[in-house]
KENU-312372 format. One record per residue (C-alpha): x, y, z; residue in three letters. Coordinates in steps of 0.25 Angstrom, whole numbers, padded with zeros to 4 digits, always signed. Layout:
# residues N
XYZAla/...
//
This chain:
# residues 171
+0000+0000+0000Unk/+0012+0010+0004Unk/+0017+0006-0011Unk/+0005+0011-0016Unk/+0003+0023-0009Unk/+0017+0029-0013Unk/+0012+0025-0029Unk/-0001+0034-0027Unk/+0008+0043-0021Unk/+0017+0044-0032Unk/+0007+0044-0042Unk/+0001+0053-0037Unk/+0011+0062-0036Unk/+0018+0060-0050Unk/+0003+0063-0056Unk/+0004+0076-0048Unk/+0017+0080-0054Unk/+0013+0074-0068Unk/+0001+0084-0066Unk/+0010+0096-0061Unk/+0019+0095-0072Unk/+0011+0092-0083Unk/+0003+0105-0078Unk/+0016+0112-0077Unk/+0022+0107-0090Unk/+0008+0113-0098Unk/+0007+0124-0093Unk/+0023+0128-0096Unk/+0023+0137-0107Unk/+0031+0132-0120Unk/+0043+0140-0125Unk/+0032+0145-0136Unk/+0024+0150-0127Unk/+0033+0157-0119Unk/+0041+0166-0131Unk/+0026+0168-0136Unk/+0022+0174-0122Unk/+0035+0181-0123Unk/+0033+0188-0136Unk/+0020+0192-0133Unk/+0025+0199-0121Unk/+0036+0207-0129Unk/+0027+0211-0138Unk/+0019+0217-0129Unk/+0030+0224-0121Unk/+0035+0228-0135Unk/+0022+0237-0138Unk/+0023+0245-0123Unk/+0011+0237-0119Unk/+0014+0233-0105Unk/+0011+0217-0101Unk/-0002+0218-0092Unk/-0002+0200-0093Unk/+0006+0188-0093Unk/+0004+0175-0102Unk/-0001+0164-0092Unk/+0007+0155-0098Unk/+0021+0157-0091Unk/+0020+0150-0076Unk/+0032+0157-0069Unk/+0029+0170-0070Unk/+0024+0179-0059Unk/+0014+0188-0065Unk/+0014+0199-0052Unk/+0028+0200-0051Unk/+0031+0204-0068Unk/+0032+0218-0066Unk/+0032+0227-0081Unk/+0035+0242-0083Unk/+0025+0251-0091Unk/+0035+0261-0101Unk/+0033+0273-0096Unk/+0028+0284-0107Unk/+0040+0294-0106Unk/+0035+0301-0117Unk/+0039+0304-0129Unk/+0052+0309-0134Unk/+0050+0326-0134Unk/+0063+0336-0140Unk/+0069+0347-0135Unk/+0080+0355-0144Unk/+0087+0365-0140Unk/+0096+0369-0152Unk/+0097+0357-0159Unk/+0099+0349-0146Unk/+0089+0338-0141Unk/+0084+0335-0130Unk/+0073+0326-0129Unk/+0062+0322-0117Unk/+0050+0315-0118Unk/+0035+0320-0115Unk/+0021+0314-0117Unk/+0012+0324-0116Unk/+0011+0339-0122Unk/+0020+0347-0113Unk/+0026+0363-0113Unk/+0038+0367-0120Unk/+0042+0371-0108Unk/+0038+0358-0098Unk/+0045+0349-0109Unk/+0057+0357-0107Unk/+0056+0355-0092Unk/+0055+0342-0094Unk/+0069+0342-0100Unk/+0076+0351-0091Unk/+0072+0342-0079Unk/+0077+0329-0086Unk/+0091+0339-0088Unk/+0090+0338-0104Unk/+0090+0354-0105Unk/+0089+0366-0097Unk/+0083+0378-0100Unk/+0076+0391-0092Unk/+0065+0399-0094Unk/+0056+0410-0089Unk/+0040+0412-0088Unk/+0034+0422-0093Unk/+0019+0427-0088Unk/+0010+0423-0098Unk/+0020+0417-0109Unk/+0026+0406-0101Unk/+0039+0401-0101Unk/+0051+0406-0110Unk/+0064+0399-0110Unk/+0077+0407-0108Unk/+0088+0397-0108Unk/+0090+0382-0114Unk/+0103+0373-0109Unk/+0110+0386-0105Unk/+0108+0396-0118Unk/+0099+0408-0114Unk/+0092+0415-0125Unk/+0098+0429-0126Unk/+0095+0443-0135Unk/+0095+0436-0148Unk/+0094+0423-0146Unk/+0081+0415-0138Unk/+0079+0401-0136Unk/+0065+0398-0147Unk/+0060+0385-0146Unk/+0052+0376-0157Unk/+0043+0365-0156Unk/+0042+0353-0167Unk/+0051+0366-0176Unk/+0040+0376-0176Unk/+0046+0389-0167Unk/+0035+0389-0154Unk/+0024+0399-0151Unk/+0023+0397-0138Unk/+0032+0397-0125Unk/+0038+0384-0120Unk/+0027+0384-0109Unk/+0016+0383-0118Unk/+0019+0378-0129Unk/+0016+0361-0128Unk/+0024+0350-0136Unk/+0019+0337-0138Unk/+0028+0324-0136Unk/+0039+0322-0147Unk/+0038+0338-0150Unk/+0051+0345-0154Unk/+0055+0357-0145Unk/+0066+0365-0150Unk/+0074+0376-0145Unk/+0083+0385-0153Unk/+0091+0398-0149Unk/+0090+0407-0159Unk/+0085+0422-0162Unk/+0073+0424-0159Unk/+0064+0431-0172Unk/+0057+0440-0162Unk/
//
C-alpha cells in the first residue's frame, strides 16, 4: 500500500508540473511575436505618440514600474540677427519683440538695453554692447520687412525672423 501511495503521489505530481509547463510553454511568446511587439512599439514611439498600453503577451514585464517620458514641446526654432549674427531661441506661441528678446537675454544669448516711453513703449538703446549714437540707430525688421511698431508691440509668430541692423536712420 505504502508503494502505491508514493505512485499516486508522484503521479500526481509530474501531472501537475506537466500541466505547469505546458501552460507556461503556451503561453511563452515566440521570437515572431516578440520582434512584432517590438516594432510596433518603435513605430509608435517614432511618431511622438506616447505608449498608453503594453502587449499582454510578454509575461515578465511589470507593467506599473515601465516609466516613459512625454517630449516636452520646446517650441519652435524662432531668429534673432543682430547684424548678420544669429541667435536662435524657441517659442510656441505669438509673443512681443521685446518678450522674445527677454527670452534670450535670460538664457545669456544677447544682451541688450532699452528705455520705455509713456504711450510708445519700449525702445531699444544698445545690443551686445553698441549703442546707437547721432547718426547711426539700432532698426529692426521682421521676416525682412522694416517694423512699424515698437519692440513691445509688435507680436511674432514661432519660426519669424527678427533682424536687427545698425544703420542710418531715414528720418
Amino acid at each position: 500500500m505504502k508503494i502505491k501511495n508514493k505512485i499516486t503521489i508522484t503521479f500526481i505530481a509530474l501531472s501537475i508540473l506537466i500541466f505547469f509547463v505546458a501552460k507556461f510553454y503556451i503561453s511563452w511568446p515566440t521570437p515572431t511575436a516578440i520582434e512584432e511587439t517590438s516594432n510596433s512599439l518603435l513605430s509608435s514611439t517614432t511618431s511622438n505618440s506616447p505608449i498608453t498600453s503594453f502587449p499582454a503577451s510578454l509575461p515578465l514585464v511589470n507593467k506599473e514600474k515601465i516609466q516613459y517620458q512625454i517630449p516636452k514641446d520646446n517650441g519652435i526654432d524662432t531668429t534673432l540677427e543682430i547684424n548678420s549674427i544669429k541667435y536662435i531661441g524657441k517659442i510656441n506661441q505669438k509673443t512681443s519683440v521685446y518678450d522674445f528678446m527677454k527670452k534670450l537675454m535670460e538664457e545669456k544669448e544677447v544682451t541688450f538695453t532699452e528705455k520705455n516711453y509713456s504711450g510708445i513703449g519700449k525702445f531699444i538703446i544698445s545690443l551686445n554692447g553698441v549703442s546707437g549714437d547721432k547718426d547711426h540707430a539700432w532698426i529692426y525688421y521682421v521676416n525682412g520687412n522694416e517694423a512699424s511698431l515698437g519692440v513691445s508691440t509688435q507680436i511674432i509668430n514661432p519660426g519669424d525672423v527678427v533682424s536687427w541692423k545698425y544703420e542710418k536712420p531715414i528720418y
